[in-house]
C-alpha positions as CSV (number, residue, x, y, z in Angstrom):
1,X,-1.1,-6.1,-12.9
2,X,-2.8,-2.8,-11.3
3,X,-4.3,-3.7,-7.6
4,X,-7.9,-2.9,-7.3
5,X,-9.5,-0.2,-5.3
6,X,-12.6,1.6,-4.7
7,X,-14.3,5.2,-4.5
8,X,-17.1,6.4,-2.8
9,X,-19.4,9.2,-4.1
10,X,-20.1,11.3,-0.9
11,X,-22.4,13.6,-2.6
12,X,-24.4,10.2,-2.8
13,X,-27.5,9.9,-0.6
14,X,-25.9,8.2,2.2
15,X,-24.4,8.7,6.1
16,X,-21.2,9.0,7.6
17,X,-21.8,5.8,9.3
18,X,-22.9,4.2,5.5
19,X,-19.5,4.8,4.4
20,X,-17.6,3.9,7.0
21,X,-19.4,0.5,6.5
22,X,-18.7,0.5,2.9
23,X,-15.2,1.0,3.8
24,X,-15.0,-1.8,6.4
25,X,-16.9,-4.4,3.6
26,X,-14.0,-3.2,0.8
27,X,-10.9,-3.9,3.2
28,X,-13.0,-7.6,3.9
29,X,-13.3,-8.1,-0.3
30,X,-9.5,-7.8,-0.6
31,X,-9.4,-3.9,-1.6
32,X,-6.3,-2.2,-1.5
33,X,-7.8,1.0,-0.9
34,X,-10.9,2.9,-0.2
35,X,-10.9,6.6,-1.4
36,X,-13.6,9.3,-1.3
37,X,-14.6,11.8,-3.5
38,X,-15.5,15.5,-2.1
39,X,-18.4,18.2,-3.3
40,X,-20.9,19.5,-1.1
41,X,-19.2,17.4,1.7
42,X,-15.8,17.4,3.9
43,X,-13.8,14.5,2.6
44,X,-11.3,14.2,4.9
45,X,-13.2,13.9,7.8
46,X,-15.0,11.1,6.4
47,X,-11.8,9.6,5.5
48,X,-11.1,10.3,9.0
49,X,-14.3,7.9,9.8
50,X,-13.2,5.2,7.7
51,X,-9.6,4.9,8.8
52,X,-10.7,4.6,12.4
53,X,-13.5,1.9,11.0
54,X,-10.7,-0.3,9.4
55,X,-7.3,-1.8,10.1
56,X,-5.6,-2.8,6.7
57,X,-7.3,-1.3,3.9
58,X,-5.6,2.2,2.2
59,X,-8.0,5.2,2.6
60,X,-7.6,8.4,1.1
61,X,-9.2,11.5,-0.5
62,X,-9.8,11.5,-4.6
63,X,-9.6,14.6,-4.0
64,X,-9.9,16.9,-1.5
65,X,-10.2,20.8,-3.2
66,X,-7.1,23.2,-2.7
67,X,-8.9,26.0,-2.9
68,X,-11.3,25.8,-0.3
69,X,-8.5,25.0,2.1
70,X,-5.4,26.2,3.9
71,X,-2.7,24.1,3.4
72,X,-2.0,24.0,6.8
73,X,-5.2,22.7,7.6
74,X,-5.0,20.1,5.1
75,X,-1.6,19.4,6.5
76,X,-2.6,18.9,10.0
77,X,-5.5,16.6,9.5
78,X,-3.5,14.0,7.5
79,X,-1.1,14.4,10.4
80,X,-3.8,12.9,12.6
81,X,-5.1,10.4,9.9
82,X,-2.0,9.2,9.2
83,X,-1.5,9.0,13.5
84,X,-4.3,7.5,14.1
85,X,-4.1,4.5,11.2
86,X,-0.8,3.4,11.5
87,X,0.2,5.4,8.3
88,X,-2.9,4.2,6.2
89,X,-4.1,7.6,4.8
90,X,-3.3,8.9,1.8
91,X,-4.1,13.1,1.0
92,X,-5.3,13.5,-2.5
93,X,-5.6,17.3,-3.8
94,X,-7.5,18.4,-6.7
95,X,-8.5,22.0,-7.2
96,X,-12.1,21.2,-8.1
97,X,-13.9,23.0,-10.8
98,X,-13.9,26.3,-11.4
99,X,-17.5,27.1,-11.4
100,X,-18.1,25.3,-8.3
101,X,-15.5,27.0,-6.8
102,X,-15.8,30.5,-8.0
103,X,-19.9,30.1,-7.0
104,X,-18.9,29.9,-3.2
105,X,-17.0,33.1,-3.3
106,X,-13.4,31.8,-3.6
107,X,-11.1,33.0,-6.2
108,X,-9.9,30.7,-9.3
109,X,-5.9,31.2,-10.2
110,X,-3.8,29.3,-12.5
111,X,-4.2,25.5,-11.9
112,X,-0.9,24.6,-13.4
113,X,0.9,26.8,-10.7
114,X,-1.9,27.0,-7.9
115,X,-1.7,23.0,-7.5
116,X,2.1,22.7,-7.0
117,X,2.4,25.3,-4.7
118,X,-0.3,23.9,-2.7
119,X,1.4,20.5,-2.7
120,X,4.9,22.7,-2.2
121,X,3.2,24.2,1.0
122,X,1.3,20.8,2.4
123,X,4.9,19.1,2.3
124,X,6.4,21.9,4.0
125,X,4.4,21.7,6.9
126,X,4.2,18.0,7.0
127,X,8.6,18.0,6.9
128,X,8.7,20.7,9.9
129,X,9.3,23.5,7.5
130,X,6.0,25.0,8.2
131,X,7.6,28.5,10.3
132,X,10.3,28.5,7.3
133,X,7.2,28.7,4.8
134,X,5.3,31.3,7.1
135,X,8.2,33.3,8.6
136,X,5.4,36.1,10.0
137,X,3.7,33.2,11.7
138,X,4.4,34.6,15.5
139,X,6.8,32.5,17.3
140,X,5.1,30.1,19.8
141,X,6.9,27.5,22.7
142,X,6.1,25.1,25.0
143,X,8.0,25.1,28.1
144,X,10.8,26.9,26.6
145,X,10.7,25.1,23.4
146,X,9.5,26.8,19.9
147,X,7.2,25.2,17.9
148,X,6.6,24.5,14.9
149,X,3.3,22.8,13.6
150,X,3.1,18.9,14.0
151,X,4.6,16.3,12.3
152,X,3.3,12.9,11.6
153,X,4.5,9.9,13.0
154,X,3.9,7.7,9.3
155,X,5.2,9.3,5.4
156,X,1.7,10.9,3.8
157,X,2.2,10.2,0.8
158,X,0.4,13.2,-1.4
159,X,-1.3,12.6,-4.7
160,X,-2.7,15.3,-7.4
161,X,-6.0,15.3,-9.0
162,X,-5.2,15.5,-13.2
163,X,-7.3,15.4,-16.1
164,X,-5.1,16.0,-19.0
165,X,-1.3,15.9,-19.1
166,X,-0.5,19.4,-18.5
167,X,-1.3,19.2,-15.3
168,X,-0.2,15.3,-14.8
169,X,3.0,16.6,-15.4
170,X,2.7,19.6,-13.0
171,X,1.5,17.8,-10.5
172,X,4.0,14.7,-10.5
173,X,6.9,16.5,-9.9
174,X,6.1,18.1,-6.9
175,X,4.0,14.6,-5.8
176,X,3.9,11.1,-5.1
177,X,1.3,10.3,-7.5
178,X,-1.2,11.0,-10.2
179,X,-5.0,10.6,-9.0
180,X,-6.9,10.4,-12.6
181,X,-10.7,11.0,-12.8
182,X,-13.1,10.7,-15.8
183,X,-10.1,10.3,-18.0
184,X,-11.3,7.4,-20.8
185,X,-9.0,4.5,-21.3
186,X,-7.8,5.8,-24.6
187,X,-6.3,8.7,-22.9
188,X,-4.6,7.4,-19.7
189,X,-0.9,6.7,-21.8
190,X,-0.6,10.4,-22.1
191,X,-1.3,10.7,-18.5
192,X,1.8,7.8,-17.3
193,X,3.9,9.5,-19.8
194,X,3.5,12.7,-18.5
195,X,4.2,11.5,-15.5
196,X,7.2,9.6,-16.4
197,X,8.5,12.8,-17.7
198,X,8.3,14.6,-14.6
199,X,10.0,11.6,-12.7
200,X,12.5,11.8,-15.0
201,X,13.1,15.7,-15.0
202,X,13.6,15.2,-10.8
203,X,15.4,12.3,-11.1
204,X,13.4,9.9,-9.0
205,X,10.8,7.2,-10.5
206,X,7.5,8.1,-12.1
207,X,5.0,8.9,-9.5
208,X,3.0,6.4,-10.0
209,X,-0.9,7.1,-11.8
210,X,-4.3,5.8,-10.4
211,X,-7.8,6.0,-12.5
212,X,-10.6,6.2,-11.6
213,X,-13.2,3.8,-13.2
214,X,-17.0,4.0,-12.7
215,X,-18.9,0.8,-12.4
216,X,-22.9,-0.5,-13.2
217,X,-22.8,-3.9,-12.9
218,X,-26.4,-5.7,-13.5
219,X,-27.3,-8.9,-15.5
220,X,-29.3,-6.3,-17.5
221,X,-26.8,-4.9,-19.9
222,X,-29.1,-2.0,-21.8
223,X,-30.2,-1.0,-18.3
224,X,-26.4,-0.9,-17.3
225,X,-25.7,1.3,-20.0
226,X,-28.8,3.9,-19.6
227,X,-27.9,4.5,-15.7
228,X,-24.1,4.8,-17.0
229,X,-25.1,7.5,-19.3
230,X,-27.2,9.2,-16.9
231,X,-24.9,9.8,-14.9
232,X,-22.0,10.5,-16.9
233,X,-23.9,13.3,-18.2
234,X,-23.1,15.0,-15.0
235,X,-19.3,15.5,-16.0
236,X,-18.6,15.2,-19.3
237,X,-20.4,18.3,-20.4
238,X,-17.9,20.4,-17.8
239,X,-15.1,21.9,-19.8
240,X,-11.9,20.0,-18.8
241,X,-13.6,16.9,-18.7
242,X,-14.9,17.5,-22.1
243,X,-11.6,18.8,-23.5
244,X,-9.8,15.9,-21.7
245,X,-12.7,13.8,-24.2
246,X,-11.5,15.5,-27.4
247,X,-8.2,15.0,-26.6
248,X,-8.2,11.1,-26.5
249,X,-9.4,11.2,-29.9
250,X,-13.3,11.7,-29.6
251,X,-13.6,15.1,-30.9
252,X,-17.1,14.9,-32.6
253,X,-18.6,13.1,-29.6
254,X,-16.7,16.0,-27.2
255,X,-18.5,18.7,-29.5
256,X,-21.8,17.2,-29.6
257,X,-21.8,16.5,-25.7
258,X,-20.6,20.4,-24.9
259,X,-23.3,21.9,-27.4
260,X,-26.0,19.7,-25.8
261,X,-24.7,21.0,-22.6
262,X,-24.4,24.6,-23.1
263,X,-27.7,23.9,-23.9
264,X,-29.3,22.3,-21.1
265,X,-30.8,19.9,-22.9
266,X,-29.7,16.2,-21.1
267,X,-31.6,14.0,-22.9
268,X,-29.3,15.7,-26.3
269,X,-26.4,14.8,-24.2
270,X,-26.8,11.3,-23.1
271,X,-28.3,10.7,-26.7
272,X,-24.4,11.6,-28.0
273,X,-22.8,9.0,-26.3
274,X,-22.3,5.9,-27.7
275,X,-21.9,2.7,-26.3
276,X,-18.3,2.6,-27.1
277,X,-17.5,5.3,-25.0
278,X,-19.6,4.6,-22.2
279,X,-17.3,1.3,-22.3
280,X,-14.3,3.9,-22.6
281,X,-14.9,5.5,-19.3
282,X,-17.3,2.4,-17.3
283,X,-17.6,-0.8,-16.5
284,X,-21.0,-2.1,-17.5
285,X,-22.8,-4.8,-17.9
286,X,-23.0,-8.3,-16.4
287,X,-20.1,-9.3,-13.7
288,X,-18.2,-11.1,-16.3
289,X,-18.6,-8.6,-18.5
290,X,-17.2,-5.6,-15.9
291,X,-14.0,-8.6,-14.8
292,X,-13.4,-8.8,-18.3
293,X,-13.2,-4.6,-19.2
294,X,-11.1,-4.6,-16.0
295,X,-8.3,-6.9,-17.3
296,X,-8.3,-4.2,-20.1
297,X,-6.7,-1.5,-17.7
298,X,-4.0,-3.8,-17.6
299,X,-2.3,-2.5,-20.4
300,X,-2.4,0.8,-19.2
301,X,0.5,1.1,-16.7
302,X,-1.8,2.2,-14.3
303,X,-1.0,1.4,-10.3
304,X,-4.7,1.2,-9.2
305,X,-7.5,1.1,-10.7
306,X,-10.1,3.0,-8.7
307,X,-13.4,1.2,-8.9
308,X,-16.1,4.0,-8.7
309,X,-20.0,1.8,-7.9
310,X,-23.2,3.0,-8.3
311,X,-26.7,1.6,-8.4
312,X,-28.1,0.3,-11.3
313,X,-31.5,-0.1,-11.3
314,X,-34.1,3.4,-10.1
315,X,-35.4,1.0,-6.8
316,X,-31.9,0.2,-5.6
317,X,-30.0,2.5,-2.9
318,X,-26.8,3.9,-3.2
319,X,-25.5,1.9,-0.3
320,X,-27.3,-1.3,-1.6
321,X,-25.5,-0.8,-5.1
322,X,-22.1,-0.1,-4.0
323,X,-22.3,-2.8,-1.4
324,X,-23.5,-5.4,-4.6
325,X,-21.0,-4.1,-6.5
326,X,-17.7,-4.4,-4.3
327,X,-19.0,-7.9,-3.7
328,X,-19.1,-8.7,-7.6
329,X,-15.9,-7.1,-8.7
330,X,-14.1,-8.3,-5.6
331,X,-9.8,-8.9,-6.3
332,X,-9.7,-13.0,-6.9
């Protein structure tokens, strides 16, 4: 059975000190970890805030982006995290989307090569390789000793963000793990495969793969559904979401969502997706109803399932809604 954890949305109207509470209240529902999403924020230090807010619970980024980051910088704060939490934190990478990216002056390469050799670098530095993997770095010492950048005292385990499983594959063999977002149920087996392929090609065991699952729990199922759509018309229209779509075997509901969205026109968007899908990629519905599309992931060979909550009805707060959610889905 795949353990249960959550995401929060930290583009969400909300405070550092909001999620740091939402963290503590997951670790007290039985979570097994708490992970945070990143645009238009820093992830990691709010995953810094959590860590130091909680004493059991995993915490992580789903994802932090590559590109907008050395990797030594990335390196060196999960040195701390993982200090500072007893070996709790978990560094996530993902390489974001390309026209986010690209839109705040950084340059776009090949993800199937840019994300391994990101996770290539990260490793070095955290193993004390970091002056073999910068050899012009200038030599520095302490009291006669040369240094080399620090080392954590706990394993971080490093995860890659994937979509599709091109870059499932890519990214498990140079990782410890397979972070999925948006990725419908239907199309997660090509994802564990991948990533038993890679385990298999470095002779190790298949990094394991966790999915992300978005939640709107109310006892008012159509209302559940409309706030589901709404806001995965935010993704799905973005081109490897969408292809990631087609590719789990909804091709005419990929096309239709990509023209509506090349068109701007969101009502067009949300219109072409059906219930069934919206149960494909959510939870929805009354808590019974959300329990019982969780057992579903079961068959998936998924690790964790990443509960992703948000707020149901227009009144209702982000905070409020996560906070109801956790409560209803909590592990038995």
């Amino acid at each position: 059975m795949a353990e249960l954890g959550v995401a929060l949305v930290t583009f969400a109207p909300a405070r550092t000190a909001d999620f740091v509470a939402l963290g503590r209240g997951a670790e007290d529902h039985g979570y097994a970890a708490v992970y945070t999403t990143e645009s238009l924020t820093d992830t990691l230090s709010i995953d810094l805030a959590i860590l130091l807010g909680t004493t059991r619970v995993r915490v992580g980024s789903y994802v932090a982006i590559s590109y907008l980051r050395h990797p030594v910088v990335a390196a060196q704060m999960a040195v701390t995290a993982a200090d500072l939490s007893g070996g709790r934190f978990v560094l996530g990478v993902g390489l974001g989307h390309k026209l986010r990216v690209e839109a705040l002056g950084v340059p776009v390469g090949r993800p199937s090569v840019d994300l391994p050799a990101y996770v290539r670098d990260v490793k070095a530095v955290l193993s004390g390789r970091g002056r073999e993997r910068y050899p012009d770095l200038p030599p520095q010492s302490y009291r006669d000793r040369t240094l080399d950048f620090r080392r954590p005292e706990h394993p971080v385990p490093v995860y890659t963000a994937a979509v599709g499983p091109r870059m499932a594959e890519a990214g498990a063999e140079v990782s410890d793990g397979v972070m999925a977002w948006l990725v419908p149920r239907a199309g997660i087996g090509a994802l564990t495969a991948a990533s038993a392929r890679a385990g298999q090609r470095t002779g190790r065991a298949a990094p394991p793969v966790e999915a992300a699952v978005h939640a709107f729990v109310s006892d008012d199922l159509a209302l559940a559904r409309d706030a589901a759509r709404a806001a995965l018309g935010y993704w799905v229209g973005l081109p490897s979401y969408n292809r990631a779509l087609a590719a789990a075997g909804w091709e005419a509901e990929a096309a239709a969502i990509a023209a509506a969205f090349r068109a701007g026109e969101p009502a067009r968007l949300r219109a072409a997706i059906p219930d069934r899908l919206v149960d494909e990629y959510c939870l929805v519905g009354p808590p019974a109803r959300c329990r019982d599309q969780l057992a579903a992931w079961d068959g998936t060979d998924v690790a964790t399932v990443v509960v992703v909550p948000h707020p149901v009805a227009a009144e209702e707060s982000y905070v409020d809604g996560v906070r109801r959610s956790l409560a209803a889905l909590a592990p038995a």
